[in-house]
FILUM-888092 format. One record per residue: residue number from 1; chain; x, y, z of N, C-alpha, C in turn. Coordinates in pm, 1 decimal, padded with zeros to 6 digits, always signed. Layout:
NODE;num;cadena;n_xx;n_yy;n_zz;ca_xx;ca_yy;ca_zz;c_xx;c_yy;c_zz
NODE;NUM;A;X;Y;Z;X;Y;Z;X;Y;Z
...
END
This chain:
NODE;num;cadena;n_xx;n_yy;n_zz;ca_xx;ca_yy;ca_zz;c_xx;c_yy;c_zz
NODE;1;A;+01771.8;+18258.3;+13253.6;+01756.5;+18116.0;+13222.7;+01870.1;+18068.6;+13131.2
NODE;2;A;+01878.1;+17910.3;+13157.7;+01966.2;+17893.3;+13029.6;+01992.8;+17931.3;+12892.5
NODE;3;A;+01878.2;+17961.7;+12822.4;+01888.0;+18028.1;+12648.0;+01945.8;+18139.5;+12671.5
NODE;4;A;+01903.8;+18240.7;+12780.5;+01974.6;+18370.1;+12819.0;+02096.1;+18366.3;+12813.8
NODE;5;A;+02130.5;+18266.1;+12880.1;+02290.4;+18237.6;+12929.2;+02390.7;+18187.5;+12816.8
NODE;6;A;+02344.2;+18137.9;+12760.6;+02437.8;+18072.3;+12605.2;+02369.6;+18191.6;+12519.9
NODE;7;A;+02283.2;+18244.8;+12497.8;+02286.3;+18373.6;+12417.5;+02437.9;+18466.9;+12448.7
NODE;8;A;+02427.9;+18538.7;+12536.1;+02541.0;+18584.9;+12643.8;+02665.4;+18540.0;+12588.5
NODE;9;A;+02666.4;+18396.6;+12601.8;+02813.9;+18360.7;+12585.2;+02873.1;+18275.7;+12455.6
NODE;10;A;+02780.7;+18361.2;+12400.2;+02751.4;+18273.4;+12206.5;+02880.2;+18492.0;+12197.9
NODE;11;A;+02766.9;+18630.8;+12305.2;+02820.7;+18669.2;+12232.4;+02955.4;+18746.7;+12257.7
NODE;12;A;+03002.1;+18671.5;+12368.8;+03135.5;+18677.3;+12439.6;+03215.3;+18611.2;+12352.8
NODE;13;A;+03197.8;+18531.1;+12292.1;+03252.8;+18409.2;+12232.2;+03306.6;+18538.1;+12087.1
NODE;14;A;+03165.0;+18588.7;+12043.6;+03174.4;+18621.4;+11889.1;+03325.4;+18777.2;+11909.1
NODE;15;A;+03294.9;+18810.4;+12021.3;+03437.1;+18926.4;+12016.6;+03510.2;+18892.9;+12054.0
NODE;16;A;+03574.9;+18771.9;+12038.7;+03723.8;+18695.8;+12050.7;+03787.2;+18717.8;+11928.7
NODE;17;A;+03914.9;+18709.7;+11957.1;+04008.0;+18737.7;+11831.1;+04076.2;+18597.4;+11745.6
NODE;18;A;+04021.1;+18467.1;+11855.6;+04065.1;+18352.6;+11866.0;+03993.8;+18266.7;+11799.7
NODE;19;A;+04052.8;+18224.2;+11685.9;+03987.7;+18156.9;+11583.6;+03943.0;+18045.5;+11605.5
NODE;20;A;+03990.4;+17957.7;+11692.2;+03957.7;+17825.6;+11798.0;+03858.9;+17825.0;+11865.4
NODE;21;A;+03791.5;+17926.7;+11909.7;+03704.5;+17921.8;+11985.7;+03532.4;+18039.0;+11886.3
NODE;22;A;+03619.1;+18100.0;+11837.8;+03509.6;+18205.4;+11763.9;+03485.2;+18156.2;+11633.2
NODE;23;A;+03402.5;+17998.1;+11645.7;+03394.4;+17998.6;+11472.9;+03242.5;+17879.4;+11544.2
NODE;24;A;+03186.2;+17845.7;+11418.2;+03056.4;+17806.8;+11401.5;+03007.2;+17688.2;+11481.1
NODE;25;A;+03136.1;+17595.6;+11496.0;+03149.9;+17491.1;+11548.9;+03152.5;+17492.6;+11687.3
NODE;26;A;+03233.2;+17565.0;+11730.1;+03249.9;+17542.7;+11873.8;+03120.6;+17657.0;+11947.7
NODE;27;A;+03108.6;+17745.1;+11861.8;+02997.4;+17808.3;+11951.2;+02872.2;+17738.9;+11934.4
NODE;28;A;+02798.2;+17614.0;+11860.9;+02736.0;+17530.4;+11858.7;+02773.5;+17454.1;+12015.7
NODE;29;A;+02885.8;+17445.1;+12040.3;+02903.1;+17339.7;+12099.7;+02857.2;+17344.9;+12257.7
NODE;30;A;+02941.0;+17552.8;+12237.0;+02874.9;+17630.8;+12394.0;+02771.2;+17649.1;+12407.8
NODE;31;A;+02652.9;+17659.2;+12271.0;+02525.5;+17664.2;+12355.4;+02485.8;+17552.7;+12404.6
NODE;32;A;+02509.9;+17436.8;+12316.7;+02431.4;+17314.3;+12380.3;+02473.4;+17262.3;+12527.4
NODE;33;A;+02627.7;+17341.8;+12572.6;+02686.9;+17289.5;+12689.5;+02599.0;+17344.3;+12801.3
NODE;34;A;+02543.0;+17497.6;+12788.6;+02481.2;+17553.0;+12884.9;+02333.4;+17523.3;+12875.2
NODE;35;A;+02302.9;+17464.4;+12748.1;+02165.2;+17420.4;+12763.1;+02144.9;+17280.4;+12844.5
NODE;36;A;+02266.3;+17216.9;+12846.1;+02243.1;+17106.2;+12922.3;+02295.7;+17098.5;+13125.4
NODE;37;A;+02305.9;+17253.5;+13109.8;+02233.3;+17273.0;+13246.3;+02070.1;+17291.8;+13310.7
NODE;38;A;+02045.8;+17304.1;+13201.6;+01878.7;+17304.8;+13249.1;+01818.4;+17204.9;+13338.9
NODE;39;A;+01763.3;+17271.3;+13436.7;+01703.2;+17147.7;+13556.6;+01602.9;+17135.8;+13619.2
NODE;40;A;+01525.7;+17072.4;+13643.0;+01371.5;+17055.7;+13720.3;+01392.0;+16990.2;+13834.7
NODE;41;A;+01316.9;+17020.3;+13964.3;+01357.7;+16994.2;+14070.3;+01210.1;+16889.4;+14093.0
NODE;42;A;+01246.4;+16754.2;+14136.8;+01054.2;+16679.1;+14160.5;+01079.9;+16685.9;+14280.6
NODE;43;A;+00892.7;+16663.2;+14327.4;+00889.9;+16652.3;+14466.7;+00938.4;+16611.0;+14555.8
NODE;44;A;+01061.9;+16518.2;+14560.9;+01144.0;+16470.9;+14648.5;+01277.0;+16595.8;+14698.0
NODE;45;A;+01257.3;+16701.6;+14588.1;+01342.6;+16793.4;+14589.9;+01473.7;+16753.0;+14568.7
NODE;46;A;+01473.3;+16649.9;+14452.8;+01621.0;+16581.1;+14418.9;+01603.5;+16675.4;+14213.1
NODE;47;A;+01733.0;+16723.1;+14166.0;+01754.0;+16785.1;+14080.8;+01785.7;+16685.1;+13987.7
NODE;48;A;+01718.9;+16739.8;+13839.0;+01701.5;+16669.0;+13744.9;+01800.4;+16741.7;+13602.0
NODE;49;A;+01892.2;+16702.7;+13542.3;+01914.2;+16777.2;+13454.6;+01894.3;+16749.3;+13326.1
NODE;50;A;+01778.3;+16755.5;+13256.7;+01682.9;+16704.4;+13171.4;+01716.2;+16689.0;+13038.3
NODE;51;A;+01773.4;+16750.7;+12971.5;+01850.9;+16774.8;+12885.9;+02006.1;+16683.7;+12897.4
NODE;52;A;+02040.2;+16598.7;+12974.9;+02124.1;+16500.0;+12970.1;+02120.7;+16365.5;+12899.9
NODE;53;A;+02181.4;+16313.7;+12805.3;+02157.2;+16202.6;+12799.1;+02199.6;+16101.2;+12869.8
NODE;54;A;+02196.1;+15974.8;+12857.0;+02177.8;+15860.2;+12920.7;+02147.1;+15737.8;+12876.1
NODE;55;A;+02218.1;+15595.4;+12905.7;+02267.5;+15516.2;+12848.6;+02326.8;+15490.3;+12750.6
NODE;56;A;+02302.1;+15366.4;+12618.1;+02322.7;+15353.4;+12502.4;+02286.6;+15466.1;+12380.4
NODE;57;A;+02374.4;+15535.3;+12342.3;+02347.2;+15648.6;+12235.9;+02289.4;+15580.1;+12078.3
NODE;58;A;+02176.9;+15614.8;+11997.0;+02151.7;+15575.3;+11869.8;+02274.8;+15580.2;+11835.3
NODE;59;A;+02253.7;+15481.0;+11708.5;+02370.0;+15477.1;+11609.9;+02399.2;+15610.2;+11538.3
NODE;60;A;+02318.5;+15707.5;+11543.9;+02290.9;+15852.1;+11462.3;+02331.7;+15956.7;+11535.8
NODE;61;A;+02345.9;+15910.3;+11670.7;+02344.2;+16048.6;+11749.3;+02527.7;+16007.7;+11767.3
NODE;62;A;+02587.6;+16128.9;+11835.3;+02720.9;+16168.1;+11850.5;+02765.4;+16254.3;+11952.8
NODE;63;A;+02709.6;+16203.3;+12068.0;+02721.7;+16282.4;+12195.4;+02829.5;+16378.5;+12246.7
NODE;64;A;+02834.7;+16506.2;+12259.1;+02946.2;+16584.1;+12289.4;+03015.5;+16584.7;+12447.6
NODE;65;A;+03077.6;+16494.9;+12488.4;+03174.3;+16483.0;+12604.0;+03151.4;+16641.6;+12708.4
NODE;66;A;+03135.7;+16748.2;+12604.7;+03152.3;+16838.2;+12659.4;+03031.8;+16918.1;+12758.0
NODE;67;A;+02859.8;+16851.1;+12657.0;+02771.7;+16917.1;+12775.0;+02778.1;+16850.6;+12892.1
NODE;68;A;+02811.5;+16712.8;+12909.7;+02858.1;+16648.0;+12976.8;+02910.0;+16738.2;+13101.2
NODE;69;A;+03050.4;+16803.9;+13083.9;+03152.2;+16834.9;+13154.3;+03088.8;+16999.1;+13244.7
NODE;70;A;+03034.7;+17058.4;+13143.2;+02975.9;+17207.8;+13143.6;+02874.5;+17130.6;+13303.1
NODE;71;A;+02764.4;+17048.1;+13282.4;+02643.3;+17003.0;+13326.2;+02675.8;+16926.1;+13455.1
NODE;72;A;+02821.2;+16868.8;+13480.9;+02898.1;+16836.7;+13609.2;+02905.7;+16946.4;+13695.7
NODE;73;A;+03020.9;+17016.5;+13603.2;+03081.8;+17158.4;+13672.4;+02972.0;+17249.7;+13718.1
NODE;74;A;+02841.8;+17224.4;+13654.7;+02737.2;+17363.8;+13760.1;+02750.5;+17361.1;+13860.4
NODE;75;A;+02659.6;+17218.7;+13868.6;+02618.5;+17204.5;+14007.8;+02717.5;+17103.0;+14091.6
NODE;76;A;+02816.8;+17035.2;+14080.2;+02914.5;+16958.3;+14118.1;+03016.4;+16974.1;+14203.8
NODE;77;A;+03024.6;+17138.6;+14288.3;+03208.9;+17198.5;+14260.6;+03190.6;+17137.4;+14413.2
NODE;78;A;+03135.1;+17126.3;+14512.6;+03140.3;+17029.1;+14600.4;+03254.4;+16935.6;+14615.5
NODE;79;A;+03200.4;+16847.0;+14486.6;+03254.2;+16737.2;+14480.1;+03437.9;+16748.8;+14428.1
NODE;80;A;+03433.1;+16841.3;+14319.7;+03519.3;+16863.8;+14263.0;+03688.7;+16954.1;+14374.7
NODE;81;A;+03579.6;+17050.4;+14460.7;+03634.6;+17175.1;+14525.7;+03678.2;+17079.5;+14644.0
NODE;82;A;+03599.4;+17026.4;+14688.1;+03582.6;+16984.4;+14868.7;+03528.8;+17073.6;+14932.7
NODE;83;A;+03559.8;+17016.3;+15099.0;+03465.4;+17115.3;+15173.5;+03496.5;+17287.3;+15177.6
NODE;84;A;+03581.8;+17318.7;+15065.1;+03557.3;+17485.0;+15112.6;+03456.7;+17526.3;+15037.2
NODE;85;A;+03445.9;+17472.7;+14925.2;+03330.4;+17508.7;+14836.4;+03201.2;+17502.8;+14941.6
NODE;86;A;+03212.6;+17393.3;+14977.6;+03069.2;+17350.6;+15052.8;+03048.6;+17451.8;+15123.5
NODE;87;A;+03117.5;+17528.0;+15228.6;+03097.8;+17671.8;+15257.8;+02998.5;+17760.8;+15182.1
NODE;88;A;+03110.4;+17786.0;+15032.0;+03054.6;+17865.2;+14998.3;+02912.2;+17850.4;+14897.4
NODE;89;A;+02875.0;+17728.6;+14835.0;+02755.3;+17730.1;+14814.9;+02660.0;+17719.0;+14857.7
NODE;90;A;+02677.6;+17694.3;+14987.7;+02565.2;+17671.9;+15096.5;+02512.8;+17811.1;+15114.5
NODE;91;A;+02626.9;+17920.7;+15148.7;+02598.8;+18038.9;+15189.3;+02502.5;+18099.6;+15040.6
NODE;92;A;+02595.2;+18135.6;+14945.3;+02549.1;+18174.4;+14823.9;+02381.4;+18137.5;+14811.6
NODE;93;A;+02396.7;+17999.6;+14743.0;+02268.1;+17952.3;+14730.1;+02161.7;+18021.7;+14776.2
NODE;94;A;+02179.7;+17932.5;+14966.4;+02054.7;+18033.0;+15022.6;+02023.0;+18121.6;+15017.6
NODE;95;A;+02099.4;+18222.8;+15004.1;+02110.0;+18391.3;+14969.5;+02025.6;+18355.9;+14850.3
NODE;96;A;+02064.1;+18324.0;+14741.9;+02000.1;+18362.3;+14639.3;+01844.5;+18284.3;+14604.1
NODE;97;A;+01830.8;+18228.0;+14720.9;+01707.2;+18110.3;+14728.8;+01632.5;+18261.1;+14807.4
NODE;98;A;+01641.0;+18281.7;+14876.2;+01558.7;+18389.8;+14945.3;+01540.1;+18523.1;+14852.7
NODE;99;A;+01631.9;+18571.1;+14809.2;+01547.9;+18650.4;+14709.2;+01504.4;+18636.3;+14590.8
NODE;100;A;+01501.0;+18504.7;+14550.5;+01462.3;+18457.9;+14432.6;+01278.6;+18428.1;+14476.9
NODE;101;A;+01252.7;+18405.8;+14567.7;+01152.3;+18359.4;+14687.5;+01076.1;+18486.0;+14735.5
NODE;102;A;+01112.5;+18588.6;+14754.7;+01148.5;+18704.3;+14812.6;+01119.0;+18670.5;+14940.8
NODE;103;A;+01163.9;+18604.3;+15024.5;+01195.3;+18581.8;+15179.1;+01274.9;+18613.6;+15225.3
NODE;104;A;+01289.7;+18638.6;+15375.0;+01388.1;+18701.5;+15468.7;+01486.8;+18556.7;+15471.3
NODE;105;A;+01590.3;+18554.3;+15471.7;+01705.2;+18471.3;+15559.4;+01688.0;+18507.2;+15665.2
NODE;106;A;+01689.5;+18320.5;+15757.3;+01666.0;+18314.5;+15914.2;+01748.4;+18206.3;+15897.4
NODE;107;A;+01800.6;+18182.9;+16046.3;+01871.9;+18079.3;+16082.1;+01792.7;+17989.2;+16041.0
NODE;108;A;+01675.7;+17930.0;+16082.4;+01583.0;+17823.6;+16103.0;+01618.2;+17770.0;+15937.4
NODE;109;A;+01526.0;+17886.4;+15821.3;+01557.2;+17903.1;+15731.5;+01687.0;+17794.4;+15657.1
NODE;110;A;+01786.9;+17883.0;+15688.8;+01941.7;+17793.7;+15679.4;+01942.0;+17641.1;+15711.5
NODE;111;A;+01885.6;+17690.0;+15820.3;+01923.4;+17511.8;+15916.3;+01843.2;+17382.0;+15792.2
NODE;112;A;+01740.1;+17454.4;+15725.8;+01632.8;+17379.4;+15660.9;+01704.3;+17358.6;+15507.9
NODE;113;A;+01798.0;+17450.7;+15470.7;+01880.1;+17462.3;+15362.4;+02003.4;+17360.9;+15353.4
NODE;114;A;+02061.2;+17355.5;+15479.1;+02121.3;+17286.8;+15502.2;+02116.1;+17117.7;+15487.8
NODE;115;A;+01979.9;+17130.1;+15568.2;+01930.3;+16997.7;+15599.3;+01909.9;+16909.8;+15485.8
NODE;116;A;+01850.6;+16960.1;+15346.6;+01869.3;+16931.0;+15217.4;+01989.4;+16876.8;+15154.1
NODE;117;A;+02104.2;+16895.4;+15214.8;+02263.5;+16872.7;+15126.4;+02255.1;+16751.5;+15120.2
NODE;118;A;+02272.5;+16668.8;+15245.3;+02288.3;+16481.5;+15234.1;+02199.3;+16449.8;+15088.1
NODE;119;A;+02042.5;+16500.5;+15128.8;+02013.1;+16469.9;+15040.9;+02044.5;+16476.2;+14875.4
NODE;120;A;+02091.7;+16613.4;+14820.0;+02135.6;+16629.3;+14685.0;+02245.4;+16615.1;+14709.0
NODE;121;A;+02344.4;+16589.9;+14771.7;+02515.8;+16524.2;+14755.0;+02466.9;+16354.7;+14722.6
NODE;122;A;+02405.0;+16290.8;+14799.3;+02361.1;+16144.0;+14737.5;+02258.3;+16130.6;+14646.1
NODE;123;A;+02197.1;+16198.0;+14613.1;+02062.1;+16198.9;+14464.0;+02175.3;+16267.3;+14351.6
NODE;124;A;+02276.7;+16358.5;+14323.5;+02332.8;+16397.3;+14208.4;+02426.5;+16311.5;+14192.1
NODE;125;A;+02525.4;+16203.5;+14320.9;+02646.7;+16188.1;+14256.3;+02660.3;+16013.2;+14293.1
NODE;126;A;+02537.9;+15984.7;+14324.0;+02518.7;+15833.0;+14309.1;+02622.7;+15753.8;+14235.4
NODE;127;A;+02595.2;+15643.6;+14192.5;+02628.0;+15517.4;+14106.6;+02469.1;+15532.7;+14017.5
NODE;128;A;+02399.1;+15478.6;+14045.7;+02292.3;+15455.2;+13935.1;+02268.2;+15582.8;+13866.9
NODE;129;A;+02268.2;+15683.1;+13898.8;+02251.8;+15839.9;+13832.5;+02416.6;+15872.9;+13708.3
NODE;130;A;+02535.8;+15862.9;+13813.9;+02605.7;+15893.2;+13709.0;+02668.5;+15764.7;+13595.6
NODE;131;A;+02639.5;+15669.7;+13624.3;+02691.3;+15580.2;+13509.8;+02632.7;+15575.4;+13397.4
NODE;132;A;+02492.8;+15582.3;+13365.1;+02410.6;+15571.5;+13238.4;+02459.7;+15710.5;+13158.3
NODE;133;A;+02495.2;+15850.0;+13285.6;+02530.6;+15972.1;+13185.8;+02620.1;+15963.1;+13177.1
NODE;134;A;+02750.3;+15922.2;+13197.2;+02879.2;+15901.8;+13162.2;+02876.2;+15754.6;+13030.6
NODE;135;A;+02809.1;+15641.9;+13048.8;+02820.1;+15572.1;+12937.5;+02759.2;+15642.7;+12824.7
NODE;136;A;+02704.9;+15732.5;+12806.5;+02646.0;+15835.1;+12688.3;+02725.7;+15879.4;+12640.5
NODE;137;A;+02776.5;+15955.2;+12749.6;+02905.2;+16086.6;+12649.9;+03035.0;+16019.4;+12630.0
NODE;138;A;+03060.6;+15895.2;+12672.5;+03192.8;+15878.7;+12648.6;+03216.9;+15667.2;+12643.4
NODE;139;A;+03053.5;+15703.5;+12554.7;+03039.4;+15573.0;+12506.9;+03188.2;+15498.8;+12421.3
NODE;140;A;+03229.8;+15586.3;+12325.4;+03355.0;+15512.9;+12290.4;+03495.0;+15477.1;+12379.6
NODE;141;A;+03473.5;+15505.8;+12427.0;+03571.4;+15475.1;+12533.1;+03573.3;+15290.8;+12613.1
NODE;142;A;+03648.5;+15235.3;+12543.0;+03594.5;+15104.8;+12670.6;+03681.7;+15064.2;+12745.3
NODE;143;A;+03662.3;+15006.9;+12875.6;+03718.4;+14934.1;+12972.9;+03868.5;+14887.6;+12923.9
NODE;144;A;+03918.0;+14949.0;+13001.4;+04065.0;+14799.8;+13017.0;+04099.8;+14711.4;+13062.6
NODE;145;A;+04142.4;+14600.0;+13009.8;+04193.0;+14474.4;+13075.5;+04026.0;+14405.4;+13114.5
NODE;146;A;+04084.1;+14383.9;+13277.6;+03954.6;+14320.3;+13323.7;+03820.2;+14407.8;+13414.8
NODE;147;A;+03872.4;+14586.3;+13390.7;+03803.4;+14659.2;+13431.1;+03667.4;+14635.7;+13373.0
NODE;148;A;+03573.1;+14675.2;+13452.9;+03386.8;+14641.5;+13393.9;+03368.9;+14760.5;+13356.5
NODE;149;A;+03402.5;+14894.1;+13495.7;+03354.4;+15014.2;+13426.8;+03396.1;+15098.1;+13329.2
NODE;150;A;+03337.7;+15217.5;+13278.5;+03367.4;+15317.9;+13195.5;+03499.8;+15400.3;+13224.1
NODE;151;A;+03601.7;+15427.5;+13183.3;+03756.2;+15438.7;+13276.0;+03727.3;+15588.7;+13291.9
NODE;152;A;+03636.5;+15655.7;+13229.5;+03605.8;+15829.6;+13268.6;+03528.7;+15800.2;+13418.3
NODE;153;A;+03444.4;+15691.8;+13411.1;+03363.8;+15655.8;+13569.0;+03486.3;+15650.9;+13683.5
NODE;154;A;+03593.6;+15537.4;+13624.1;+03691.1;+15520.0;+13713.6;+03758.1;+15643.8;+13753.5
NODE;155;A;+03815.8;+15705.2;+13693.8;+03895.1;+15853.8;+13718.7;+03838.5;+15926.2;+13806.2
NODE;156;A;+03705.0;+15976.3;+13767.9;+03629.8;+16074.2;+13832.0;+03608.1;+16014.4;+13939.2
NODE;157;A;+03590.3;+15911.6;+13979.4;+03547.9;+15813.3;+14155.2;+03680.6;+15817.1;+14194.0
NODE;158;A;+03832.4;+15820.4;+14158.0;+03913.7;+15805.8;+14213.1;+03960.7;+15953.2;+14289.9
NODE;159;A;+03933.8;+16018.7;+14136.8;+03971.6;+16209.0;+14203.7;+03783.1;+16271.0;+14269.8
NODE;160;A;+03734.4;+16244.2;+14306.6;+03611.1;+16322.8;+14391.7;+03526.0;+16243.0;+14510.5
NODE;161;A;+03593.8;+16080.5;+14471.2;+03453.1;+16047.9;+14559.4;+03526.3;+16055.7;+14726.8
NODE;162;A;+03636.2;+16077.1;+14774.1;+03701.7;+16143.9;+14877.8;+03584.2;+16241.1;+14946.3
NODE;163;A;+03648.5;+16407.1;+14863.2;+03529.6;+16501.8;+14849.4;+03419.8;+16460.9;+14886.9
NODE;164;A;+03316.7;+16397.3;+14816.5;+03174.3;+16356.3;+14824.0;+03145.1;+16280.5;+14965.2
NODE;165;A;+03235.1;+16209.3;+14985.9;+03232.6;+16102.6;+15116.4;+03239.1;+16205.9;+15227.0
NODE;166;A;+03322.7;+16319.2;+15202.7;+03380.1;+16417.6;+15362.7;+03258.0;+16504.8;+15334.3
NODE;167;A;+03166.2;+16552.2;+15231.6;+03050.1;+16664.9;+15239.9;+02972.9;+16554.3;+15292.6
NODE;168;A;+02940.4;+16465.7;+15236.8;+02808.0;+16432.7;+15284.9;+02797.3;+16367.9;+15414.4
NODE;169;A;+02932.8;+16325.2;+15515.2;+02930.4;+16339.0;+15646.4;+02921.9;+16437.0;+15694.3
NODE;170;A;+02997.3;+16546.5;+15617.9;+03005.8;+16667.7;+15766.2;+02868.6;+16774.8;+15730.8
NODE;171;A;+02815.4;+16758.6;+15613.5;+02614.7;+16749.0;+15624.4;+02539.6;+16680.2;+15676.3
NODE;172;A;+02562.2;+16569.4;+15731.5;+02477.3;+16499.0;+15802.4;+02482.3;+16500.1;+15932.3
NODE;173;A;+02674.3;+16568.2;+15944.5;+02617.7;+16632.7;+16105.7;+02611.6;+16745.9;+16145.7
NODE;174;A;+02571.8;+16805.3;+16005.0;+02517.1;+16943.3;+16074.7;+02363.0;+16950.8;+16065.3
NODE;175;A;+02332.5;+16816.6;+15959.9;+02151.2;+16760.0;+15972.3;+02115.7;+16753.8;+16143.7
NODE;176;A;+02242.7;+16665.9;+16161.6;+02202.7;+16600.7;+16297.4;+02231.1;+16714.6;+16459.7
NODE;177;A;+02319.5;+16805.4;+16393.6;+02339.9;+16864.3;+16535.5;+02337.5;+17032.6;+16476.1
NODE;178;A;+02173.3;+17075.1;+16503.6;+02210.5;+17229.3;+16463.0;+02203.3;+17319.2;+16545.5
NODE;179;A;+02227.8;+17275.4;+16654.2;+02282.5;+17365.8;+16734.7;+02426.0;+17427.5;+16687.4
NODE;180;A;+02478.3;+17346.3;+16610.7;+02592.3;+17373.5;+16500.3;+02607.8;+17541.5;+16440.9
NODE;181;A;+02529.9;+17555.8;+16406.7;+02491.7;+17668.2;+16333.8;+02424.3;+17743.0;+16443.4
NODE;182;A;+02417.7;+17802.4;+16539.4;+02371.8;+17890.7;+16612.2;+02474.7;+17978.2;+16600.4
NODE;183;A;+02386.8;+18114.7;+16611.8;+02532.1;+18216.3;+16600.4;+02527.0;+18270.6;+16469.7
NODE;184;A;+02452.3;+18243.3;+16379.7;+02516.7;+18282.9;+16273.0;+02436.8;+18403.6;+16194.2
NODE;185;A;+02319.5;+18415.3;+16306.1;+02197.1;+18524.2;+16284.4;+02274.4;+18655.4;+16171.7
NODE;186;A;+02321.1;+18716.3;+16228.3;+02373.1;+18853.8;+16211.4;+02383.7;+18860.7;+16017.3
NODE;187;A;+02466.6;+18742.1;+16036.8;+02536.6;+18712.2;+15858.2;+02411.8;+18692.6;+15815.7
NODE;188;A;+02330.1;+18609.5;+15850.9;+02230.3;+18533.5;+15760.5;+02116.8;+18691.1;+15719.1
NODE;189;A;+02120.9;+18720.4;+15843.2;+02028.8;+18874.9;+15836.9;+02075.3;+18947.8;+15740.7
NODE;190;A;+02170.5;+18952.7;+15717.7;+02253.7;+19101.1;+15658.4;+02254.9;+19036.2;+15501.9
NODE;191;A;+02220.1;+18937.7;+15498.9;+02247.4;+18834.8;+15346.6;+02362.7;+18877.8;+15306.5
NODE;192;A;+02452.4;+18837.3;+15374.6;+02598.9;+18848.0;+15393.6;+02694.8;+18796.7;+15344.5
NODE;193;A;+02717.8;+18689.1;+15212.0;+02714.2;+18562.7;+15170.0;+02854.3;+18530.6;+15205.3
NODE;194;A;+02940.7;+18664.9;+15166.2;+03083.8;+18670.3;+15234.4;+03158.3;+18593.7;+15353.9
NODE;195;A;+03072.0;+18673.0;+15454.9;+03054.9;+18695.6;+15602.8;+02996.3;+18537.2;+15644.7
NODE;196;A;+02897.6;+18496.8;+15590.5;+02809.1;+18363.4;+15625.9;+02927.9;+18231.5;+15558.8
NODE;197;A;+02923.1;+18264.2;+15436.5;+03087.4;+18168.4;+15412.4;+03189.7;+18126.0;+15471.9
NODE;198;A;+03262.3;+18229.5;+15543.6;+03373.2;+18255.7;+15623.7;+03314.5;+18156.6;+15781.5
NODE;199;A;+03240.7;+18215.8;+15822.2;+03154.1;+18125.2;+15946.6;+03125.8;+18028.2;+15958.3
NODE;200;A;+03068.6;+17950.6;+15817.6;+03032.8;+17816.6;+15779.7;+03133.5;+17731.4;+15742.5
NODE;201;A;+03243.8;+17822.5;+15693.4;+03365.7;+17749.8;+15671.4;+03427.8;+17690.4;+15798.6
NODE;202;A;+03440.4;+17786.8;+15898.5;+03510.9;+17775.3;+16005.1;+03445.7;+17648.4;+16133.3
NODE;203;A;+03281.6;+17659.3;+16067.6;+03213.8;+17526.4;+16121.7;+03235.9;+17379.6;+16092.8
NODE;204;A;+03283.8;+17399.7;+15963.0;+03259.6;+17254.2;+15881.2;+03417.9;+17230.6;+15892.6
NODE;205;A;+03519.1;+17303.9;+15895.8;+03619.7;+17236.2;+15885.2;+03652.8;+17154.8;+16037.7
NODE;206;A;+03572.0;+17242.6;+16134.2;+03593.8;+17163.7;+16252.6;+03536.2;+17048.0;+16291.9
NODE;207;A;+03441.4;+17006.7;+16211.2;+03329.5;+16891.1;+16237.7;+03432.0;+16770.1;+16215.5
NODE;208;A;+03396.0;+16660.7;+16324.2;+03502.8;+16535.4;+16311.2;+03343.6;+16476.2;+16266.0
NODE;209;A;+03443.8;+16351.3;+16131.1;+03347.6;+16268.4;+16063.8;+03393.3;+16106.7;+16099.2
NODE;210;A;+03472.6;+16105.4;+16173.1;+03485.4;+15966.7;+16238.7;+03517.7;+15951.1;+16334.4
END
């Protein structure tokens, strides 16, 4: 779990020789970054990362830019990577959804794993979802000129929403056509994540999205 995980890397941190990074402050800073991966999934099966803030910050509080960045980068590289990533977390994931589950990987399985992406590529990287958490962490920051939005909003829509636009077509037609994915038994059997990557890659880069 997360406390596990910033325990861990509180004590990776402490056998550094690097005074920048191995002192009181900044390892404050790494646990709270990995604590603000923590996530609850609701019945719509859209991911929540609970521990985020959002909108207008108290006058008291002093939001760190950085769980921010940590709490993107988990679950985000999609967006960030493009479609090769999408390969490979698709494969990964499920793999690790099935024995976390303790279930067999099946195509069907996959196809149903799959079928989920449109949905969490448009529930994580919205407009109404990421603007209230970006006006939090990087509330001081304001607009230029006659810009309205947050210019960290602007940047990040200029460098990912490309990315985001090409996953969540070439997921929606592998929602729509899974006969797509036939073939891929062997990998999925063998929980292969390698092997199933490489395959899924070679699917998605061929998918035309217009």
């Amino acid at each position: 779990n997360e406390a596990a995980s910033a325990d861990y890397l509180i004590e990776l941190i402490e056998k550094s020789h690097d005074s920048e990074i191995n002192n009181e402050l900044f390892k404050e800073r790494a646990r709270r970054g990995v604590v603000a991966t923590e996530y609850e999934i609701d019945e719509q099966g859209i991911i929540h990362q609970v521990n985020l803030g959002r909108g207008e910050p108290e006058p008291d509080e002093d939001p760190d830019p950085l769980e921010f960045i940590v709490a993107f980068a988990d679950i985000n590289g999609i967006a960030m990577e493009g479609e090769k990533r999408m390969s490979e977390d698709v494969a990964r994931l499920y793999i690790e959804k099935c024995q976390q589950e303790g279930e067999e990987p099946t195509e069907e399985g996959l196809q149903d794993f799959v079928n989920y992406q449109p949905v969490f590529i448009k529930s994580q990287l919205d407009d109404e979802r990421m603007k209230p958490i970006i006006a939090y962490y990087f509330h001081h920051i304001e607009p230029a000129g006659q810009e309205k939005d947050n210019p960290v909003y602007t940047i990040m829509r200029k460098e990912y929403n490309p990315n985001i636009v090409n996953a969540y077509k070439k997921s929606r037609r592998l929602h729509n056509k899974p006969e797509l994915l036939k073939g891929l038994g062997t990998a999925v059997r063998r929980a292969d994540v390698i092997g199933l990557s490489e395959k899924l890659g070679e699917i998605i880069k061929h998918i035309k999205t217009s």
